[in-house]
C-alpha positions in Angstrom: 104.8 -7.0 -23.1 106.7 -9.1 -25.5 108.6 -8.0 -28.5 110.1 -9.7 -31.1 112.2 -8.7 -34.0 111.4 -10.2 -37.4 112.7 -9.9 -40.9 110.7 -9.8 -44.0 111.6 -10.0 -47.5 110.3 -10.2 -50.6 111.1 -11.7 -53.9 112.6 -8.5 -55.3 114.9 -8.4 -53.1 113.6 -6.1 -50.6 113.1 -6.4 -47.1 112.6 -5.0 -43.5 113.0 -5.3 -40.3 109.9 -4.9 -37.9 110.1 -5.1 -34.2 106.9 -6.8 -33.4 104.4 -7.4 -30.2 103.6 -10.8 -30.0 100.0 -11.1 -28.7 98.6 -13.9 -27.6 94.5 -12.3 -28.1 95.5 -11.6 -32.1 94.4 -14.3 -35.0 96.1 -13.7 -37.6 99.4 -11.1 -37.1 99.1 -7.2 -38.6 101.1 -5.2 -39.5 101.0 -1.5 -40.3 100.4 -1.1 -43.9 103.2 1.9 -43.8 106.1 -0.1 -43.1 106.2 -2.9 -45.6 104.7 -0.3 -48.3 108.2 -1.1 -49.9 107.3 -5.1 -50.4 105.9 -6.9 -53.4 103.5 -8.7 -52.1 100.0 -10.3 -53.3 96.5 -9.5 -52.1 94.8 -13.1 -51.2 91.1 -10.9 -49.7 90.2 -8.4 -47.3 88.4 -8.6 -43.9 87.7 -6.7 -41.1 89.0 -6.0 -38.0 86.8 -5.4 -34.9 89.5 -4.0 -32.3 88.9 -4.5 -28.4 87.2 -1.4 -28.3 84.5 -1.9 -31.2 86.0 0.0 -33.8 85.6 -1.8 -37.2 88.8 -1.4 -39.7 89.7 -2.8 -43.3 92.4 -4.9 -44.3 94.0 -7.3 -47.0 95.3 -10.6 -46.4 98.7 -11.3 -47.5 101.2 -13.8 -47.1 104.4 -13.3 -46.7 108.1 -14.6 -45.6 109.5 -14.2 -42.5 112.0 -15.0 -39.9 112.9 -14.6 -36.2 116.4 -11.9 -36.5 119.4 -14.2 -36.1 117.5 -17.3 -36.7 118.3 -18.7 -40.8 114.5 -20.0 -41.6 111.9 -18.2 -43.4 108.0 -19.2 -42.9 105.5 -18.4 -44.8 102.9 -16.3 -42.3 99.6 -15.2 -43.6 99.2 -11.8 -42.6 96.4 -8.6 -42.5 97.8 -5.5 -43.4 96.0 -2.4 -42.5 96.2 1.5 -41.5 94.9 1.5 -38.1 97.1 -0.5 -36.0 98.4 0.2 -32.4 101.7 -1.3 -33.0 103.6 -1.7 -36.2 103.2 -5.6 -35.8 101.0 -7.8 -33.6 102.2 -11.2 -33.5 99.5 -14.0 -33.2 100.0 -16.9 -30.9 99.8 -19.2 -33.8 103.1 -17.8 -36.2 105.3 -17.2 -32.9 104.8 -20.7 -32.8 105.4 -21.3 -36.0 108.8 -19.3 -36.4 110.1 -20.9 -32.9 109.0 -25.0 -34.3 110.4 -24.3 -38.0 113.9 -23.3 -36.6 113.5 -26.1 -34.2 112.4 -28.5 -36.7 114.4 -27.9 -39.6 117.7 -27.7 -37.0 117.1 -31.9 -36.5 116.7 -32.2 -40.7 112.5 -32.8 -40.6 110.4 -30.6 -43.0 107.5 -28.7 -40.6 103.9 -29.1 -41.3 102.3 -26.8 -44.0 100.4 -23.6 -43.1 96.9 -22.7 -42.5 95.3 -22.8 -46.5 92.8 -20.9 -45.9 91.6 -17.7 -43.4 88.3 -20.3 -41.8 90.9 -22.4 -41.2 92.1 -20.1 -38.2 90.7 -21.1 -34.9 88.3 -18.3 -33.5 89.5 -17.4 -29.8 86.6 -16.1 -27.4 88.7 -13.4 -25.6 90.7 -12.2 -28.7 91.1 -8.4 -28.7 90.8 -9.0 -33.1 87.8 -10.8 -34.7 88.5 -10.8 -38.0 85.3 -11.2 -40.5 85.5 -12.1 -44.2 83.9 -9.9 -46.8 81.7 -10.6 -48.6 81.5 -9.9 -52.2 77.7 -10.6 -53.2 
């Protein structure tokens, strides 16, 4: 297992410090809803969550800032929050890759590449132990 330690702010001025599993099966990163209860932070949807072993669970999309601790560059992740997580944080694949290239990339003076706009944008892994499914509101 992999951790990594990430700090998360908000725009009040809050923030916290999460010591997070990076998985490579995850597509988007979650995170407990408990432990950034504290943070302002905007809804964008819900979906949900099918877990390795079948169980179904709700949870909002959000996006939020965040950097590696002792690196100096926030990125914008786009994250689920929901109750019933294993860990406090499971970090996709896709945003450890993202916090690694930014600090890279801004280090040499070039601006990184935007982030996924929108959640079908996020490439759907076969052996992912998370599917995530949008709701839908009709």
């Amino acid at each position: 297992m992999h951790f990594v330690d990430l700090c998360i702010p908000d725009k009040s001025g809050n923030s916290v410090l999460l010591k997070t599993l990076y998985d490579s099966g995850t597509q988007l990163s979650i995170l407990k809803e408990d432990l950034i209860s504290q943070l302002d932070y905007e809804v964008l949807g819900e979906v949900k969550l099918q877990g390795f072993n079948g169980n179904i669970s709700s949870g909002k999309i959000i996006l939020l800032d965040a950097k590696l601790v002792g690196h100096n560059v926030y990125v914008p992740l786009r994250c689920v929050v929901c109750q019933n997580v294993s860990q406090d944080c499971l970090l996709s694949l896709a945003d450890y890759r993202k916090l690694l290239q930014c600090q890279e990339v801004r280090s040499v003076g070039v601006t990184p590449a935007t982030s996924t706009d929108s959640v079908e944008d996020v490439p759907i892994s076969q052996n992912s132990d998370i599917s995530v499914q949008q709701i839908d509101d009709h």
